[in-house]
C-alpha positions in Angstrom: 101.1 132.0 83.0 100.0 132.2 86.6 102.2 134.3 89.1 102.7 131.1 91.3 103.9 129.0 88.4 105.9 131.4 87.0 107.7 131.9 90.5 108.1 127.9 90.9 109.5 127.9 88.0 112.5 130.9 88.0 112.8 131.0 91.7 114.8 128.7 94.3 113.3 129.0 97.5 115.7 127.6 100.4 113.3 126.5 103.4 114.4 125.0 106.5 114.2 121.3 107.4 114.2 120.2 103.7 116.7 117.6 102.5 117.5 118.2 98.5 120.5 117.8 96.7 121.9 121.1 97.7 120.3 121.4 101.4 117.5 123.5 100.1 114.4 122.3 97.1 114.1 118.9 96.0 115.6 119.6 92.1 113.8 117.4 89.8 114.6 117.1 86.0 111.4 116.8 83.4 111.5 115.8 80.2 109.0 115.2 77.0 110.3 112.4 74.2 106.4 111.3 72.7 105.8 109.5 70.1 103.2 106.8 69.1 104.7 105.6 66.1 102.8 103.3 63.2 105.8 101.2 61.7 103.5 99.9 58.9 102.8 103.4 57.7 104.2 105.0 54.4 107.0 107.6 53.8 110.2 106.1 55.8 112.1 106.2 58.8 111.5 109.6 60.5 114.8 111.8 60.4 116.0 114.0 63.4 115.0 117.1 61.1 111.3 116.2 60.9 111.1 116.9 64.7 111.9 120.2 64.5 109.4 121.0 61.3 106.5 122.0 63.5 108.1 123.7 65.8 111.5 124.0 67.5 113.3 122.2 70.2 111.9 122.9 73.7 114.5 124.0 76.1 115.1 124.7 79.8 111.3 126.5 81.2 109.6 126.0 77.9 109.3 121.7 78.6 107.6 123.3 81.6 105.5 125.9 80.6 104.7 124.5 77.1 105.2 120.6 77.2 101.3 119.9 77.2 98.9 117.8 79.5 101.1 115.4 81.4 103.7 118.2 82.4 100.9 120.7 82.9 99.6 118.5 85.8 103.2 117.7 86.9 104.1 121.3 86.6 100.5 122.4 88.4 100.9 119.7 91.2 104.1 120.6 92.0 103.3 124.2 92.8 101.6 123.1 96.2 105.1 121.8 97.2 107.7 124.9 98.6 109.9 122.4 97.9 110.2 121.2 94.4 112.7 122.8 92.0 111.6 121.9 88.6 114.6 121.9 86.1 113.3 121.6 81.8 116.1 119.4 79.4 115.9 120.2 76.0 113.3 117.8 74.9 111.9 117.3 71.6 107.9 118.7 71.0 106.1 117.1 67.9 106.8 114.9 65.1 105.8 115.8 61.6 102.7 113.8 60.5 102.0 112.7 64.4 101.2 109.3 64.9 101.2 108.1 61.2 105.0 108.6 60.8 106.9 105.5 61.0 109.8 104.4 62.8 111.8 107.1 64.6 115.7 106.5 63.3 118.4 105.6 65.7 119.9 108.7 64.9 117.4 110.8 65.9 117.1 108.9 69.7 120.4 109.5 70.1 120.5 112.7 69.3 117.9 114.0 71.7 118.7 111.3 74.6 122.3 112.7 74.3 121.2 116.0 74.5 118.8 115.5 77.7 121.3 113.5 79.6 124.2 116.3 78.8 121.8 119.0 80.2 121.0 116.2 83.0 125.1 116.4 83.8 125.2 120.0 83.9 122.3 120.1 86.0 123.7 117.4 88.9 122.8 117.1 91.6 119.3 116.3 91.2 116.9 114.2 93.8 114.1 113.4 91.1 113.4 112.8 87.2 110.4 113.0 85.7 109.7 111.5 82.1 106.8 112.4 80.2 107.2 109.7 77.5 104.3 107.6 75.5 105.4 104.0 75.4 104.8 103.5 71.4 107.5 105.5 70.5 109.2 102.6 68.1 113.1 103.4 66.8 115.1 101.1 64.5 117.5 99.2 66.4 116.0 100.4 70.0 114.1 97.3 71.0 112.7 99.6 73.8 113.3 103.1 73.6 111.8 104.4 76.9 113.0 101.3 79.0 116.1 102.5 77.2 115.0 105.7 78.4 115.1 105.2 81.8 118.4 103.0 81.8 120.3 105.9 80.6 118.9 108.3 83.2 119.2 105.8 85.7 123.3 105.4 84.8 123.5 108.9 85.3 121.3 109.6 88.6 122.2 106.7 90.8 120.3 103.9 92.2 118.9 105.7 94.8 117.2 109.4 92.7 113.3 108.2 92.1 112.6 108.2 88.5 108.6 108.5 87.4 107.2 108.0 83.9 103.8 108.8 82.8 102.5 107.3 79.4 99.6 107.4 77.2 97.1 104.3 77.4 98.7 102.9 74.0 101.7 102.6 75.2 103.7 98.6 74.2 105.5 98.5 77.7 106.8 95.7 80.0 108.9 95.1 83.1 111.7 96.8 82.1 110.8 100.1 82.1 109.8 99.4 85.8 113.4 97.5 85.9 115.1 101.4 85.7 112.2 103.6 87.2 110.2 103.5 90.3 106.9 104.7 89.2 104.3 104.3 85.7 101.5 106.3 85.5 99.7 106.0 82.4 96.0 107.8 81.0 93.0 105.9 82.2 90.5 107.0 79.6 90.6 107.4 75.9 89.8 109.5 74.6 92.6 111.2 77.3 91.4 113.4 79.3 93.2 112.8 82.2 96.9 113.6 80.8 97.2 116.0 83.0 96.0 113.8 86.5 99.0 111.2 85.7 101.0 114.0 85.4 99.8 115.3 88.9 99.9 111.7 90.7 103.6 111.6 89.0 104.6 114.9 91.0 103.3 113.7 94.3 104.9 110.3 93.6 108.3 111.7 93.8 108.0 113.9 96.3 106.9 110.9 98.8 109.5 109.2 97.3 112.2 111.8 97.9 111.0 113.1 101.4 111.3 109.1 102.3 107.6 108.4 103.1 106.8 106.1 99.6 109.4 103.2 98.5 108.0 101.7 95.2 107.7 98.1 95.0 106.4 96.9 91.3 105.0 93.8 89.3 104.2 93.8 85.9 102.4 91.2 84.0 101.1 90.8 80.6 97.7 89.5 79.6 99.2 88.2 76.1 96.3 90.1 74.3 96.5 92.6 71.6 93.5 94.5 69.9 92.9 97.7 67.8 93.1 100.7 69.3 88.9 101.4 68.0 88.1 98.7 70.5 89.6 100.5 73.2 87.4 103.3 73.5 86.6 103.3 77.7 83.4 104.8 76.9 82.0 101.0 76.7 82.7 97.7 78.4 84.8 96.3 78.5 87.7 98.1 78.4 85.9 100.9 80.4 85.3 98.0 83.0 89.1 97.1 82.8 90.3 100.8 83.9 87.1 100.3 86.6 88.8 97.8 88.3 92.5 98.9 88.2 90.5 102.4 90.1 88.7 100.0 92.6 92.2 98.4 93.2 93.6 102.2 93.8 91.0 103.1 96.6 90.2 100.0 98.3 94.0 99.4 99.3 96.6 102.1 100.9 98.9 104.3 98.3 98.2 101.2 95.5 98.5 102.7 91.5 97.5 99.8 89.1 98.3 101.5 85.4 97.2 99.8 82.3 98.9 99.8 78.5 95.7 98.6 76.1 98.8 98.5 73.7 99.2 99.8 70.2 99.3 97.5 67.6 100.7 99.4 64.7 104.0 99.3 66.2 106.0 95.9 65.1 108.2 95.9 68.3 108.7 92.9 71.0 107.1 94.2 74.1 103.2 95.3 72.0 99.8 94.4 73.3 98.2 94.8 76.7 100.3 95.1 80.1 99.7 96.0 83.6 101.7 97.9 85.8 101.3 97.9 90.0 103.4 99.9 92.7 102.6 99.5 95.9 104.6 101.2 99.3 107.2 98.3 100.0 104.5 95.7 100.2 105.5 93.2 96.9 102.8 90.3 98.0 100.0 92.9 97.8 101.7 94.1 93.9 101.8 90.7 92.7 98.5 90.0 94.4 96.5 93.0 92.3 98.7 92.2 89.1 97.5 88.5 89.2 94.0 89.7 89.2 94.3 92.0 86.8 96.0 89.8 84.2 93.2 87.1 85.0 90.5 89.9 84.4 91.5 91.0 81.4 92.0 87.8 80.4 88.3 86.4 81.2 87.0 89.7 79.0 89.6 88.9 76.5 87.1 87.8 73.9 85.3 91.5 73.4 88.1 93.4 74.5 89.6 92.0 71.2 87.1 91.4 68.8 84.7 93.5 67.0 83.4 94.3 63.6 81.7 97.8 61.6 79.9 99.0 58.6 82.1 99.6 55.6 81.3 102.9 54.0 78.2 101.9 51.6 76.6 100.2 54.2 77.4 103.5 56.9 76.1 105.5 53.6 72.5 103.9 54.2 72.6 104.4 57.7 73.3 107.8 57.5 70.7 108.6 55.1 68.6 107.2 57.3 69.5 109.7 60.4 69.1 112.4 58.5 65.6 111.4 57.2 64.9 110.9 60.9 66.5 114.0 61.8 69.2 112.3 63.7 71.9 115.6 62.9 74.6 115.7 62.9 75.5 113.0 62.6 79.6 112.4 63.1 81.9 109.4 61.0 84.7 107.9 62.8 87.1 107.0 59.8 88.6 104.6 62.1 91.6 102.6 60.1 92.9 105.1 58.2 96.2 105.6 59.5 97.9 107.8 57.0 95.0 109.6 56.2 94.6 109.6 52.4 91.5 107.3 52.4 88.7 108.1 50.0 86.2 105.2 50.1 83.9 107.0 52.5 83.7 110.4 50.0 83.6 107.8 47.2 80.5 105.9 48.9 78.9 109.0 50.5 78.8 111.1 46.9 77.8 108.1 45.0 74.9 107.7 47.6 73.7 111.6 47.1 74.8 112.5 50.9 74.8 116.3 50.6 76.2 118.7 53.7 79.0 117.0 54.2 82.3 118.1 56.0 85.2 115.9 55.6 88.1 116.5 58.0 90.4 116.1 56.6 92.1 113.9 53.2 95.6 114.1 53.4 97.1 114.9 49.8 100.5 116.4 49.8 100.8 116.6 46.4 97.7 118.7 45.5 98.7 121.4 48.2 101.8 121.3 46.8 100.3 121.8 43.5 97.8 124.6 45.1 100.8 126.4 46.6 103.0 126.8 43.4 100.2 128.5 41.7 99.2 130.7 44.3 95.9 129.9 45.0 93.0 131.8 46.5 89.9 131.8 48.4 87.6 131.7 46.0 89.4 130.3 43.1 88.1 127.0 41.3 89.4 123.5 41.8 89.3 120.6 39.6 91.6 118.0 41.1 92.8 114.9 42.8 92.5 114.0 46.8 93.4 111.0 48.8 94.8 107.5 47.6 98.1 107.7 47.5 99.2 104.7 49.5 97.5 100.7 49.2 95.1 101.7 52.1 93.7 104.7 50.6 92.3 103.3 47.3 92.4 105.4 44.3 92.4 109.6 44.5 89.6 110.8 44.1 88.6 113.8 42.0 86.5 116.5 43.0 85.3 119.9 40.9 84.2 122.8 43.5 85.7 126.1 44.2 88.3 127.0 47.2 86.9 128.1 50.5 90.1 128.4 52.2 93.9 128.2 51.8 96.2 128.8 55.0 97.3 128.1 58.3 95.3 125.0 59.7 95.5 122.4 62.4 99.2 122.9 63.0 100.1 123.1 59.3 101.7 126.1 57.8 99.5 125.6 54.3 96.3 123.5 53.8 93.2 124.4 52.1 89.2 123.5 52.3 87.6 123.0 48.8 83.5 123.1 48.6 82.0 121.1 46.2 78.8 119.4 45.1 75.6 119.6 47.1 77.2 121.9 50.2 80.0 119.3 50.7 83.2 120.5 51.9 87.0 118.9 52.3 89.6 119.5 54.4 93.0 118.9 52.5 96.1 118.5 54.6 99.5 117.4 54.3 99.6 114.4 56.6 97.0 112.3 58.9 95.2 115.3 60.8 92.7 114.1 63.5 89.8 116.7 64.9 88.1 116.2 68.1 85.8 119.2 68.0 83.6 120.6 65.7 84.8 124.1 66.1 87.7 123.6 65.1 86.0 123.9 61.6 85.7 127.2 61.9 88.2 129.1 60.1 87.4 132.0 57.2 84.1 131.9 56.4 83.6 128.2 56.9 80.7 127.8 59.8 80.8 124.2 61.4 77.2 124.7 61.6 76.2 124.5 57.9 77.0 121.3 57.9 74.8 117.8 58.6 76.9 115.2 58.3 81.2 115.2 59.6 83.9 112.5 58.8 86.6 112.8 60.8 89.8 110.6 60.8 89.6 108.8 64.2 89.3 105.9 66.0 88.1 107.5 69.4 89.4 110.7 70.2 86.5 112.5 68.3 84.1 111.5 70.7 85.3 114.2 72.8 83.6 116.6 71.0 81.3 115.2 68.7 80.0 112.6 71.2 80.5 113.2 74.6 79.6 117.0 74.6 76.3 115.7 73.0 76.9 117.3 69.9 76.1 114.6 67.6 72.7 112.8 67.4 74.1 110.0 65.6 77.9 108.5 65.9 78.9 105.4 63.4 82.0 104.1 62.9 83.3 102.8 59.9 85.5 100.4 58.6 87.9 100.1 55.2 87.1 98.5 52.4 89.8 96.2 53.0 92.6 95.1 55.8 94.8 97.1 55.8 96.6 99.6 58.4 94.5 101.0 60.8 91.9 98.1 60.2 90.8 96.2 63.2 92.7 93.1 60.7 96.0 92.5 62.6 96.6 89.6 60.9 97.1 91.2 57.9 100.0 93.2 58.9 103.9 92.2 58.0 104.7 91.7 61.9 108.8 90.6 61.8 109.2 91.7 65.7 106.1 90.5 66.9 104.8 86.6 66.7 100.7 87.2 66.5 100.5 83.0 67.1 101.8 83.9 71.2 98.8 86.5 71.5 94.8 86.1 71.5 92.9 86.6 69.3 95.6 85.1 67.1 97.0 82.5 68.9 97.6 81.2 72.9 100.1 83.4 74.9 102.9 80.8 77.3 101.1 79.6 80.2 97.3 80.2 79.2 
């Protein structure tokens, strides 16, 4: 950890002129609660304990130090301020089986929201909170757990303590969450790589807000659109158009943030689909004025923003033979819909089309590593078994006959395995939905990324950091299931009971259009 951070962090430096709390720093409490949750997917309601199974709960410096991107640039930015105390409530860290887990229960909410706002008591006075949520995060009988987020902290704090958020581009949000908090920041590019630059413009958020030189004003509005999360990769137009403007919006006027929620759709809660935040300094004409046009932009792009079609696997087989007869390698698979990550009709169509050198990361299939683990296996050892298919979306397991390369550690999971087989094929096997964004992550015993031609990773657009956009792949397809289900850019076909598709486009006509 840097020597400045470390000393922001476990010092209290009283300067003179300042106006915290306690006469001395501006004392601001940070939290993490993230999830993006996928109601539809398999295996039940998450418990409290299944937070914990990755890792423990994060307490007091280590939501500073080790809370990831967002609080890293919150953390970073808030260095260049003498003034800023930063004060860490125990916050929950990961959820098993990330965002294919389904809803969160009440329980578990309550649990940690209970156990922030107690440390939040102890801490008073404070002049600040900072909340480094999501905005999918979906709980049974929470209608809007990080509105309900920032209502609680809000009870606690006062009306008058500024309270910032910063969310992930997915996020289902409306006005309430802006009803409790003064300030939204949410990522502009997905993949994300600019966590950690909300979290910054968070941190300089408050401290205007608390040194008296910012006084949020807000409008929210929402488009009434909802689309697949493959569609809203801002590599292309238009949703890289859409983030375009809301950035023109943010230079051409005076201390202006326009954030925008794309939405996520596997979450069946009231507030999903696409929704615009604006804050401007005490000026509310100019924040309805940039939240009008950018609910009557995305609306005129509506139709491609929400719409869009791919090759199902035998037709991406063919097209894959043919880069590699070209000498288009590598060549890197987006397995976009697969949600819980079991699916097995791309091996299925790949092997039956003689594609050799491929590396599939990774087929979830708890039961075979549970099977792998009780008889000790090893490197080396040989493996006849099933992968894959254990829910609807998956299709049938799949069995493959090859020889272990690998059993261990992997990807955040205490035991997976790797298993080579047929012509210099190779599969991950993990526990739950695992999504890779960089090839070198591959690299583990003696398996080398580089033997390899062809890579199927589970991911809508996150791999694109490092299989596209580092120019490591030639060749980039997409793919899409072999039928609607989860994941699939098919939202019709999912058992909505909080969410009425006939009030949002492509499905229907939103109020007022």
């Amino acid at each position: 950890m840097p020597l400045r951070r470390l000393a922001l962090l476990t010092l209290s430096i009283a300067l003179p002129g300042c106006t915290g709390a306690r006469g001395d720093d501006y004392r601001v409490a940070v939290i993490k609660f993230q999830q993006e949750t996928c109601t539809f997917c398999p295996g039940g309601d998450a418990p409290t304990e299944d937070w914990t199974r990755l890792g423990p709960l994060l307490v007091a410096d280590q939501v500073l130090t080790e809370g990831g991107g967002y609080i890293d640039g919150f953390v970073e930015q808030a260095e260049d301020y003498a003034d800023m105390e930063l004060i860490g409530l125990t916050s929950p860290d990961n959820l098993f089986g990330g965002s294919s887990r389904s809803w969160s229960t009440q329980e578990s909410f309550e649990v940690f929201l209970s156990g922030m706002l107690a440390d939040l008591e102890e801490a008073l006075p404070v002049d600040g909170v900072y909340l480094a949520l999501h905005g999918a995060l979906a709980v049974r009988g929470v209608p809007r757990p990080e509105a309900e987020i920032a209502r609680r902290f809000r009870e606690v704090v006062g009306p008058d303590v500024p309270i910032a958020g910063t969310f992930d581009l997915h996020g289902n949000e409306d006005e309430q969450f802006l009803e409790h908090a003064d300030f939204a920041f949410v990522t502009k590019r997905f993949p994300h790589y600019d966590d950690g630059l909300q979290g910054a413009r968070a941190a300089r958020a408050l401290h205007r807000a608390m040194t008296g030189t910012y006084r949020s004003t807000t409008a929210t509005r929402k488009p009434g659109i909802i689309t697949p999360t493959v569609l809203q990769w801002t590599g292309a137009a238009p949703a890289s158009e859409i983030m375009e403007r809301a950035r023109r919006w943010e230079v051409r006027e005076t201390d202006v943030f326009v954030s925008v929620f794309f939405g996520f759709p596997w979450s069946d809660v009231p507030d999903v689909g696409a929704t615009v935040h604006v804050m401007t300094n005490d000026d509310q004409a100019l924040a309805d004025a940039i939240a009008d046009d950018m609910n009557d932009y995305m609306w005129r792009v509506r139709e491609p923003f929400a719409n869009g079609g791919f090759s199902r696997p035998d037709a991406a087989a063919r097209t894959v033979r043919d880069a590699i007869a070209a000498g288009q390698v590598p060549v890197a698979i987006g397995d976009y819909s697969d949600r819980p990550g079991d699916a097995t009709h791309i091996t299925r169509a790949f092997d039956a089309a003689g594609i050799s050198n491929v590396l599939y990361g990774a087929i979830s299939s708890p039961a075979t590593l549970d099977a792998l683990q009780a008889a000790g296996a090893a490197a080396g050892d040989e493996f006849d078994g099933e992968i894959g298919g254990y829910t609807a979306s998956g299709g049938d397991p799949y069995r493959i006959r090859g020889t272990i390369a690998y059993v261990g550690p992997w990807a955040g999971y205490q035991y997976t395995a790797a298993v080579a087989y047929g012509d210099g094929n190779l599969v991950f096997i993990v526990p739950a939905y695992t999504q890779i964004m960089y090839p070198d992550r591959f690299a583990i015993g003696d398996i080398d990324p580089a033997d390899y031609e062809v890579f199927v990773v589970k991911s809508r657009a996150h791999f694109r950091r490092g299989f596209d956009e580092t120019g490591f792949a030639k060749t980039i397809i997409i793919v899409e299931a072999t039928g609607p289900f989860i994941g699939t850019t098919f939202l019709d076909a999912l058992p909505y009971e909080n969410v009425d598709l006939s009030s949002l486009y492509p499905y229907g006509t939103p109020d007022g259009r």
